[in-house]
DSSP file (Angstrom, degrees, kcal/mol; ACC not computed):
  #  RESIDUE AA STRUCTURE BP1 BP2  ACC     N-H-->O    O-->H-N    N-H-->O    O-->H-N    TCO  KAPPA ALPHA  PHI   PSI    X-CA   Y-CA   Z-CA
    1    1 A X              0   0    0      0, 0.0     2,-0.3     0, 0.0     5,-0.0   0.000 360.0 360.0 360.0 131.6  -12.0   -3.0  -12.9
    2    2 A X    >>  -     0   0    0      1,-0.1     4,-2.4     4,-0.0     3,-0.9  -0.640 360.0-114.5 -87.4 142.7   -9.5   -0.8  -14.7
    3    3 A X  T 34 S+     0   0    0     -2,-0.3    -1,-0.1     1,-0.3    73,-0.0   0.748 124.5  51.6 -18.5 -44.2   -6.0   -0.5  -13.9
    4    4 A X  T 3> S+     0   0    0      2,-0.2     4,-1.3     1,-0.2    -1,-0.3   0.837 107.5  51.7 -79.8 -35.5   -6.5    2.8  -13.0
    5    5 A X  H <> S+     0   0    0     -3,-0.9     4,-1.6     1,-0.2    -2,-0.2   0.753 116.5  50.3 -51.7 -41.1   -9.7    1.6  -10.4
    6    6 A X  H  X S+     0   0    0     -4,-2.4     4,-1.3     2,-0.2    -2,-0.2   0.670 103.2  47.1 -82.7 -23.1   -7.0   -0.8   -9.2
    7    7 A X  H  > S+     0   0    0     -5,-0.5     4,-1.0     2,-0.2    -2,-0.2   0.834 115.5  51.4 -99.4  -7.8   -4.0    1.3   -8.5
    8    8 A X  H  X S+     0   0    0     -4,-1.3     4,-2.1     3,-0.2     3,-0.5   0.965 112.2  53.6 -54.7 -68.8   -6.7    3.7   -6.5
    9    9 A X  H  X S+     0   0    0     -4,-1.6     4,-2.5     1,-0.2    -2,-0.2   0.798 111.0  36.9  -7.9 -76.4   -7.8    0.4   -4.7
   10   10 A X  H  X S+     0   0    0     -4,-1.3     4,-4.2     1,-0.3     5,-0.2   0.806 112.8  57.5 -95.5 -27.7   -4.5   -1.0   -3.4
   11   11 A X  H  X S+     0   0    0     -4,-1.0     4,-2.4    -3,-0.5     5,-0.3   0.944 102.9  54.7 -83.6 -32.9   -3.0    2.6   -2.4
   12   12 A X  H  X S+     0   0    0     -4,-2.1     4,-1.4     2,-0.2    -2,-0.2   0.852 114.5  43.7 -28.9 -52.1   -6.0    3.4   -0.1
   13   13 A X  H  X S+     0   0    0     -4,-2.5     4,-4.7    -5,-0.4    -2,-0.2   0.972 105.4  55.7 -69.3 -39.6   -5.0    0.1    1.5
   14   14 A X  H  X S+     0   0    0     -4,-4.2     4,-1.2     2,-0.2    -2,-0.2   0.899 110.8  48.4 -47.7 -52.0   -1.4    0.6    1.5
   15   15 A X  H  X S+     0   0    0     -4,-2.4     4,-2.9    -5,-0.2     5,-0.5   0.931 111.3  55.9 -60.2 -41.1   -2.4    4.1    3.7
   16   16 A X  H >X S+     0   0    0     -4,-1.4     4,-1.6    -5,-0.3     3,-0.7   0.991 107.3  44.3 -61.4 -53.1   -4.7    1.9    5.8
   17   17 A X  H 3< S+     0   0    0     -4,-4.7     4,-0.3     1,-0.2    -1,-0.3   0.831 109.9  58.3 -77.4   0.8   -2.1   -0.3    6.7
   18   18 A X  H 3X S+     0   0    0     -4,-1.2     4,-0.7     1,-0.3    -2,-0.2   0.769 110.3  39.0 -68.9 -24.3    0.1    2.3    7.4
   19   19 A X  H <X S+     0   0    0     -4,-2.9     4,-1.6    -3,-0.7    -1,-0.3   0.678 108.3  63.1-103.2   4.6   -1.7    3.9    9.7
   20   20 A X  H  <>S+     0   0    0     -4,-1.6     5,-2.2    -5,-0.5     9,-0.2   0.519 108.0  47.6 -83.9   1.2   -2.9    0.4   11.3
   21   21 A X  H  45S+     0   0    0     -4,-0.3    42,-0.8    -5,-0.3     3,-0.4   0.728 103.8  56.0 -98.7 -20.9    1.0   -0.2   12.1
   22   22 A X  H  <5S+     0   0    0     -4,-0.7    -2,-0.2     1,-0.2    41,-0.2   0.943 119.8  35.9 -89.3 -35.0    1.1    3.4   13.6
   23   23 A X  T  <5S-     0   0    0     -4,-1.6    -1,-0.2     2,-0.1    -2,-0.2   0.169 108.3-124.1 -81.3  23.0   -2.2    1.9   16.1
   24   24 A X  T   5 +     0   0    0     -3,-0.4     2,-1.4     1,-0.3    -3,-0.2   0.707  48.3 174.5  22.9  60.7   -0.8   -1.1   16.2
   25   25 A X     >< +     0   0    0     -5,-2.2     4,-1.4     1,-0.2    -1,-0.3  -0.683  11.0 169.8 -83.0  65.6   -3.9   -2.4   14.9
   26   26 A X  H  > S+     0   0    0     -2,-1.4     4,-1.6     1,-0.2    -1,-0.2   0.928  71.0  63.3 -85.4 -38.1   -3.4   -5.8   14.3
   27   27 A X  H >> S+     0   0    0      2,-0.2     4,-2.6     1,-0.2     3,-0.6   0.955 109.5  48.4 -43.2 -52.4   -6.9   -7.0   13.6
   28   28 A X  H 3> S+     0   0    0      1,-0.3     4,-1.7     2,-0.2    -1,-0.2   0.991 111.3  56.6 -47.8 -61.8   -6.7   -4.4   10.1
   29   29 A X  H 3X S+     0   0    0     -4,-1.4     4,-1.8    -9,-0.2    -1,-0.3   0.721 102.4  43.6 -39.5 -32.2   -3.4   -6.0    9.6
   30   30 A X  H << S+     0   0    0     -4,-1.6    -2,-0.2    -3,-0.6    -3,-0.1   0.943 120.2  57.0 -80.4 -59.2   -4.4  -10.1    9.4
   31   31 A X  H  < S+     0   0    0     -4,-2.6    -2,-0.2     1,-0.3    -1,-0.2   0.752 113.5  29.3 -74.3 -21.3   -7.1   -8.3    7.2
   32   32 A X  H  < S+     0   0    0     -4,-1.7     2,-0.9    -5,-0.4    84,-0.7   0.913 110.5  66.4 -95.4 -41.8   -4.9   -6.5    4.9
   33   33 A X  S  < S-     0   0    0     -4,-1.8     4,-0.3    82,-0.2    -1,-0.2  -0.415  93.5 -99.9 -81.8 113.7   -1.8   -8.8    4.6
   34   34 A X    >   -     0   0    0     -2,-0.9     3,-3.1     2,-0.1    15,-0.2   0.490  26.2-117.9 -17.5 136.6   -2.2  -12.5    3.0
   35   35 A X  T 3  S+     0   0    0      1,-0.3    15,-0.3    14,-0.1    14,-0.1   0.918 124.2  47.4 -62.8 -20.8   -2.5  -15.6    5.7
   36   36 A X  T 3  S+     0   0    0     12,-0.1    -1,-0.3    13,-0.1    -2,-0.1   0.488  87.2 144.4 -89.0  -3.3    1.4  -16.4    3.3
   37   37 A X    <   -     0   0    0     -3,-3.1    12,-1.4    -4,-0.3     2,-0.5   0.060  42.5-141.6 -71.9 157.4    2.8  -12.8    3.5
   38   38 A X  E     -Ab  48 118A   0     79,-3.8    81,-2.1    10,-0.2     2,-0.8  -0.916   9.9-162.7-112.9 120.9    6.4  -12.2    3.8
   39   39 A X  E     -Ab  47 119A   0      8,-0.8     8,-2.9    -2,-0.5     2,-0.2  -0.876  12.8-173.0-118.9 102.6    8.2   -9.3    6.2
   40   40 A X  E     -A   46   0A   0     79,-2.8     2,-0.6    -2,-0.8     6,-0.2  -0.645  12.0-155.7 -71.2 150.0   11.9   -9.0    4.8
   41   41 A X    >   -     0   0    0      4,-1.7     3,-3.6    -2,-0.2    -2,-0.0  -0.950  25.4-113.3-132.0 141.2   13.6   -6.6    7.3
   42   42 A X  T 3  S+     0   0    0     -2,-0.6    -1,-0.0     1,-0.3    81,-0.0   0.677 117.6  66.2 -65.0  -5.3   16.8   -4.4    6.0
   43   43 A X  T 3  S-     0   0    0      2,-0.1    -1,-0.3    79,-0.0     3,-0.1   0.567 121.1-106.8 -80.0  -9.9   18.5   -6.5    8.3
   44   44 A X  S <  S+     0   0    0     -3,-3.6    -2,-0.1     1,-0.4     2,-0.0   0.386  71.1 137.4 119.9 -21.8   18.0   -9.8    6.7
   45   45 A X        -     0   0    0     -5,-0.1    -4,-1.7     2,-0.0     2,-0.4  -0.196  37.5-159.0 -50.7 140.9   15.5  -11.2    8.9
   46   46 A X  E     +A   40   0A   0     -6,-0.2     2,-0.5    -3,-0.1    -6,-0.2  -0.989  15.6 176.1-129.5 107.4   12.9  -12.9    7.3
   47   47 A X  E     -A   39   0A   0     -8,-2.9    -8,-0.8    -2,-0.4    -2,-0.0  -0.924  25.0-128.0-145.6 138.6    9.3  -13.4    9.3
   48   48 A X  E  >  -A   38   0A   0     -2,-0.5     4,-2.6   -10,-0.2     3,-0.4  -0.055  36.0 -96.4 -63.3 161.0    6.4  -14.7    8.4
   49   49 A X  H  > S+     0   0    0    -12,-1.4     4,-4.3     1,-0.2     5,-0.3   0.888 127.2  47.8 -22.0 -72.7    2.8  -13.0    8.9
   50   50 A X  H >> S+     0   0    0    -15,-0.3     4,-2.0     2,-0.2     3,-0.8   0.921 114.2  51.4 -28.4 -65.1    2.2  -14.9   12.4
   51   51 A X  H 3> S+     0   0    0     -3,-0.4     4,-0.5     1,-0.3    -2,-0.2   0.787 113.9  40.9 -71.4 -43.4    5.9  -13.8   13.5
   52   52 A X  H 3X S+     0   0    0     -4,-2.6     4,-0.8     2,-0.1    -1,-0.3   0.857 112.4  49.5-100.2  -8.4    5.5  -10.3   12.7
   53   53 A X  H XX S+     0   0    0     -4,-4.3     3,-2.5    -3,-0.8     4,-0.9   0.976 107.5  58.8 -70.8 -63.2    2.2   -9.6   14.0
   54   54 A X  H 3X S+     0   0    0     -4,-2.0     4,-2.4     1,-0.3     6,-0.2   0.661 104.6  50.7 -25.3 -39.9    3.1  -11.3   17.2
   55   55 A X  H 3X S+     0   0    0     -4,-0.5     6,-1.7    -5,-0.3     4,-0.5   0.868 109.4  45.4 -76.3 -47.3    5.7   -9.0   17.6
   56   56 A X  H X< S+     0   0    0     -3,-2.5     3,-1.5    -4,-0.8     5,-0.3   0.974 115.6  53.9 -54.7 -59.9    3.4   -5.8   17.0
   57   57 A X  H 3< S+     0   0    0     -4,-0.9    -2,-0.2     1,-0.2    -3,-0.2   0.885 112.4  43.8 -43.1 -63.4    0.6   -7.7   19.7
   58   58 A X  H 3< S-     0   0    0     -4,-2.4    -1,-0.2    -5,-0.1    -2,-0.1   0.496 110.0-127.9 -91.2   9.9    3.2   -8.0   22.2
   59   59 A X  S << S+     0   0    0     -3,-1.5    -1,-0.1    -4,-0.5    -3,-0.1  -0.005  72.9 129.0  75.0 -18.0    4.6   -4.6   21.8
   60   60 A X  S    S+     0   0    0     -6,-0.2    33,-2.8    32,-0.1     2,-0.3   0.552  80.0  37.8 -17.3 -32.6    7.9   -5.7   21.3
   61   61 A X        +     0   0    0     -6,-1.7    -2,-0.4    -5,-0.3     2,-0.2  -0.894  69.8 177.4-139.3 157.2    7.6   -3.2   17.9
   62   62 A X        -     0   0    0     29,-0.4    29,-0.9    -2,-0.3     2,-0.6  -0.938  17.8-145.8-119.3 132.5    6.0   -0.3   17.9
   63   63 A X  E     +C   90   0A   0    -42,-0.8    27,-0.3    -2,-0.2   -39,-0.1  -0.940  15.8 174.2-102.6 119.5    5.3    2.7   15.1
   64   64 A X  E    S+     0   0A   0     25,-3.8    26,-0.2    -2,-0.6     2,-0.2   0.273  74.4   6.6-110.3  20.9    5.1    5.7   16.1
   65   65 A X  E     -C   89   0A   0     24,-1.5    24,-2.5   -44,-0.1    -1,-0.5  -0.393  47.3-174.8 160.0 146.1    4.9    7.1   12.6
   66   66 A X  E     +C   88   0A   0     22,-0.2     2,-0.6   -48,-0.2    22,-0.2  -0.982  21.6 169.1-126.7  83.5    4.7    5.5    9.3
   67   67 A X  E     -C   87   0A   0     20,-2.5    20,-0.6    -2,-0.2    21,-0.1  -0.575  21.6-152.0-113.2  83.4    4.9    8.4    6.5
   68   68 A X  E     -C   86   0A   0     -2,-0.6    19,-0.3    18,-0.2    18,-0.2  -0.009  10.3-174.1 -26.2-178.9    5.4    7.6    2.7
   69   69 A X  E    S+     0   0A   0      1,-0.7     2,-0.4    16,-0.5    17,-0.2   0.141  75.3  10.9-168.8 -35.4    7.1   10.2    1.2
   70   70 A X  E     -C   85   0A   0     15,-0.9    15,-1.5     2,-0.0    -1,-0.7  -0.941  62.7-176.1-152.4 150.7    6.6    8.5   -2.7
   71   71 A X        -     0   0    0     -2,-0.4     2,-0.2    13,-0.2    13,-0.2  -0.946   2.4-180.0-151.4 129.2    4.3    5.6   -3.4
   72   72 A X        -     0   0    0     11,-0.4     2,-0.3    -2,-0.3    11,-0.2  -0.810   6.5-168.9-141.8 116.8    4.4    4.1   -7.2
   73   73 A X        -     0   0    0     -2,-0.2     2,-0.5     9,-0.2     9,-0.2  -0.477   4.9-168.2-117.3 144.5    2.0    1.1   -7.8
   74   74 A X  E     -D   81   0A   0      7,-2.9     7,-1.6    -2,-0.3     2,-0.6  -0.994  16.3-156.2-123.6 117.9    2.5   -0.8  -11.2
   75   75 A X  E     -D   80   0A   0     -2,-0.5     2,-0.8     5,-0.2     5,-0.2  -0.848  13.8-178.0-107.8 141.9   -0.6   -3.3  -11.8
   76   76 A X        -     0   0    0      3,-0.7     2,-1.2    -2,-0.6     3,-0.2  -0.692  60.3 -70.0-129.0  91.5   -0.5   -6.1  -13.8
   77   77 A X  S    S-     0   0    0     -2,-0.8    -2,-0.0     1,-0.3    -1,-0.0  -0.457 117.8  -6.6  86.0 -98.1   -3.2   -7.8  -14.1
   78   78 A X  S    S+     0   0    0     -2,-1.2    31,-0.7    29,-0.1    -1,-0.3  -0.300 127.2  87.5-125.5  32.6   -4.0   -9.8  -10.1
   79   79 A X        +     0   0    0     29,-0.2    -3,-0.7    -3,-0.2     2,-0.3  -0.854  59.7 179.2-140.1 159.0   -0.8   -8.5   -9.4
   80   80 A X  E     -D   75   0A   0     -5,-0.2    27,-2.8    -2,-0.2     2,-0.4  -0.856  10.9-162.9-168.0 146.1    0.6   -5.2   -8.1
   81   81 A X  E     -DE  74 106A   0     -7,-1.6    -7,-2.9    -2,-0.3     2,-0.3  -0.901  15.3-164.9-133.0 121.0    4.4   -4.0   -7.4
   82   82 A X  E     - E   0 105A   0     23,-1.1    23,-2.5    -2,-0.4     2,-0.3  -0.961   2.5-169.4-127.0 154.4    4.7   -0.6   -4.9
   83   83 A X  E     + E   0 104A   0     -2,-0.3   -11,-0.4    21,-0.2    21,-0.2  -0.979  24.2 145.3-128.5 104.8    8.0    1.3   -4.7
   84   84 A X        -     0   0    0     19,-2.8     2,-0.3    -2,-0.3    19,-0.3  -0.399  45.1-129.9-117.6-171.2    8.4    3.7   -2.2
   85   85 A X  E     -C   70   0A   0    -15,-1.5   -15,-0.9    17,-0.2   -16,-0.5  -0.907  29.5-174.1-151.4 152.8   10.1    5.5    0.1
   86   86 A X  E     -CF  68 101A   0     15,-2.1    15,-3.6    -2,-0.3     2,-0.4  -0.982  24.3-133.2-144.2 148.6    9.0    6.2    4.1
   87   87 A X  E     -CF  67 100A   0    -20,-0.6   -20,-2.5    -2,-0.4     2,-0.3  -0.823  30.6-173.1 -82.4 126.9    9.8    8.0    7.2
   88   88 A X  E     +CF  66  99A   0     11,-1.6    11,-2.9    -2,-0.4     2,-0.6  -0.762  28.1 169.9-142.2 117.2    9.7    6.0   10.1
   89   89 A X  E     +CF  65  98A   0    -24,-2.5   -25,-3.8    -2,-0.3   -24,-1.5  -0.860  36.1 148.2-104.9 120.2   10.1    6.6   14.2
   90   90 A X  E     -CF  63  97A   0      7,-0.6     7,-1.7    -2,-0.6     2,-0.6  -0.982  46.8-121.5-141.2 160.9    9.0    3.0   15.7
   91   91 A X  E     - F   0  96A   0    -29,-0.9     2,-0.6    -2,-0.3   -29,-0.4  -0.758  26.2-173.7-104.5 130.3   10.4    1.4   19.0
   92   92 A X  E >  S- F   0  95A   0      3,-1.6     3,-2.4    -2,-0.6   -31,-0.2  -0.877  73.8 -16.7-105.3 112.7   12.0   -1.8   18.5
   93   93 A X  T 3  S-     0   0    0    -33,-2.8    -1,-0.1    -2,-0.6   -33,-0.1   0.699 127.7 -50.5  62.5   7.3   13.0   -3.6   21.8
   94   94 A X  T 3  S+     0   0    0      1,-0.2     2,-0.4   -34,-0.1    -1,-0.3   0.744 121.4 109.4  73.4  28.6   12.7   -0.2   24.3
   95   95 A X  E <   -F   92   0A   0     -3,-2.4    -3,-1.6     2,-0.0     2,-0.5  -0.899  67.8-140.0-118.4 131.9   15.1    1.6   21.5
   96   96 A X  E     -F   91   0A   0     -2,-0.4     2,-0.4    -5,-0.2    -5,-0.2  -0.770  18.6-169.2 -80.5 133.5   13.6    4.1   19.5
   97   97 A X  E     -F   90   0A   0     -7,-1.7     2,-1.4    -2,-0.5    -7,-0.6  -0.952   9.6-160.8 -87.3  77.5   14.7    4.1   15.4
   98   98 A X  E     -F   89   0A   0     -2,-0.4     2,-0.4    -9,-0.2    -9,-0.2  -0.617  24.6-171.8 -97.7 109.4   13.8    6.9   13.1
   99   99 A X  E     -F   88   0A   0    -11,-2.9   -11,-1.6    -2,-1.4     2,-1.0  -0.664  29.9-159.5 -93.4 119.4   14.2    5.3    9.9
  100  100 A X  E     -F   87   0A   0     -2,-0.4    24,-3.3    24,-0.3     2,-0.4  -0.753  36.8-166.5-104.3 110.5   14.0    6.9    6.3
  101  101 A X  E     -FG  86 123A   0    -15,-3.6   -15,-2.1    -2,-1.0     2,-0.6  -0.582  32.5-157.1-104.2 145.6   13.2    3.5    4.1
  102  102 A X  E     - G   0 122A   0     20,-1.0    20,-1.6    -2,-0.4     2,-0.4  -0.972  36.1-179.4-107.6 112.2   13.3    2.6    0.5
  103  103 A X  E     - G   0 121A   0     -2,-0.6   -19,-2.8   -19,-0.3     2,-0.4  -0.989  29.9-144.2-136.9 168.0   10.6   -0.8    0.1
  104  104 A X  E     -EG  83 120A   0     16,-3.0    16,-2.1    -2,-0.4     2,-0.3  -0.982  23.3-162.1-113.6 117.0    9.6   -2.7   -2.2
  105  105 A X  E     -EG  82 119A   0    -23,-2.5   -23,-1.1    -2,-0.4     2,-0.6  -0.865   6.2-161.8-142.6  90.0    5.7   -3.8   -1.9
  106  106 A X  E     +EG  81 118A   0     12,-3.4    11,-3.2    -2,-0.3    12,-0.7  -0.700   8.8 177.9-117.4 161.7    3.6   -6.7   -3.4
  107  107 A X        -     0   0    0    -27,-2.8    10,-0.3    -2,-0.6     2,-0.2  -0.060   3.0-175.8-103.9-161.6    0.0   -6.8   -3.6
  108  108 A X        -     0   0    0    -29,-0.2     7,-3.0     8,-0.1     2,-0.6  -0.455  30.1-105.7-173.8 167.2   -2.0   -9.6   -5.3
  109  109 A X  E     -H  114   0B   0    -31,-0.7     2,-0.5     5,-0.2     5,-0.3  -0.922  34.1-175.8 -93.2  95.0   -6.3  -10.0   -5.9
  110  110 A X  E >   -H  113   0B   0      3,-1.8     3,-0.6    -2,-0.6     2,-0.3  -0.814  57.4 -51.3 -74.6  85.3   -7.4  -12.2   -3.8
  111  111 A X  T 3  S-     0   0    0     -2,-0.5    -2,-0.1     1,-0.2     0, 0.0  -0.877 126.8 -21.4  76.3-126.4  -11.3  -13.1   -4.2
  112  112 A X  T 3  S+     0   0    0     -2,-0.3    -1,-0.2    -3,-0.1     2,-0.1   0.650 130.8  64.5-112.0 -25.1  -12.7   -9.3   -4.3
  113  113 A X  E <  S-H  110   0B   0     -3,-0.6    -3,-1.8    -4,-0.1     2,-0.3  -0.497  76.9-120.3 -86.7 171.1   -9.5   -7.5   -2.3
  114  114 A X  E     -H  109   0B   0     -5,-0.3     2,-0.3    -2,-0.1    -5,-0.2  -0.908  33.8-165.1-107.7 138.0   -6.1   -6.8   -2.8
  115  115 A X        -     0   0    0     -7,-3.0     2,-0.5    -2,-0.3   -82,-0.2  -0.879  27.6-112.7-124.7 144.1   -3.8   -8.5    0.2
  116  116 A X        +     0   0    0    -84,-0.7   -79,-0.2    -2,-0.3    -9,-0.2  -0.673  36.7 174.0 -89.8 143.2   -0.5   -7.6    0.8
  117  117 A X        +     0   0    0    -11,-3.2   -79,-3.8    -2,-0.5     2,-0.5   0.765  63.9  17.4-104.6 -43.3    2.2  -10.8   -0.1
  118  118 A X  E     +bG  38 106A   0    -12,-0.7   -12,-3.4   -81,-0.2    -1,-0.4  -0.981  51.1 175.8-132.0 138.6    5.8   -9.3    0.3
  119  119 A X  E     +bG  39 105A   0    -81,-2.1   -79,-2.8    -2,-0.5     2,-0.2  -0.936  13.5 167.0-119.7 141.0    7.4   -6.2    2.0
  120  120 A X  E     - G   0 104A   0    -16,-2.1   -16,-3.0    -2,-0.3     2,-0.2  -0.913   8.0-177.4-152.4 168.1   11.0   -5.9    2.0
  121  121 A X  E     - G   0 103A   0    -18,-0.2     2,-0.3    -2,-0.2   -18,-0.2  -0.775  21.3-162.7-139.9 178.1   13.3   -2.7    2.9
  122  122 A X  E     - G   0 102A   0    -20,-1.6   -20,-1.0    -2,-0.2     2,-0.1  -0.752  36.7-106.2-162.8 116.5   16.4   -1.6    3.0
  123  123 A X  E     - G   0 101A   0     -2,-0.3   -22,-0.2   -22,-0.2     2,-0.1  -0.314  22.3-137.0 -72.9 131.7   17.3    1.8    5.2
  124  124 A X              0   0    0    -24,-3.3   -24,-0.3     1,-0.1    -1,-0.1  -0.275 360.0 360.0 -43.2 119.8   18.2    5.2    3.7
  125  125 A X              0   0    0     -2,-0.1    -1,-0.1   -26,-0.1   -24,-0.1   0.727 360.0 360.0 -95.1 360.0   21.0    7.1    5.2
């Protein structure tokens, strides 16, 4: 697979889970993010896969849109780095948050996919 086969690859997933957070899809989710993955939150909060699906499951967050706005995927090798930026209206707790985000994205080759390992963000004013 060429770099270029790969960075098609992993941003087709990256839209999938975006729009599997806006159906709060979690089955799509276990499937795209790594049984290790890491959800940094621009508050500082740190939770693991379990801990943020759980949270999606019990509705506790919600997206009601997820829109990149710039996506730029570097691969190296079993590896992949995204840099972005997104629009985002989800409800957090009964308050709704429309959020304009900068994150930072990692990917990795697992077996025959690419699984997401890290997200972290940090809000836009």
């Amino acid at each position: 697979m060429t770099s270029q086969q790969a960075e098609q690859e992993i941003r087709q997933r990256e839209t999938r889970r975006f729009e599997a957070l806006v159906r709060g899809d979690t089955p799509s989710l276990e499937e795209i993010m790594a049984d290790d993955a890491i959800y940094t939150h621009a508050t500082g909060v740190v939770e693991t896969k379990a801990e943020y699906l759980a949270k999606i499951k019990s509705g506790e967050v919600r997206y009601e849109a997820f829109a990149p706005e710039e996506l730029r995927v570097r691969v190296y090798g079993t590896a992949a780095v995204l840099n972005g930026t997104a629009r985002v209206t989800a409800h957090v707790g009964g308050e709704v948050r429309n959020l304009r985000l900068l994150f930072t994205d990692v990917y990795v080759k697992q077996g025959d996919r690419w699984r997401m390992v890290a997200w972290q963000y940090t809000r836009l004013p």
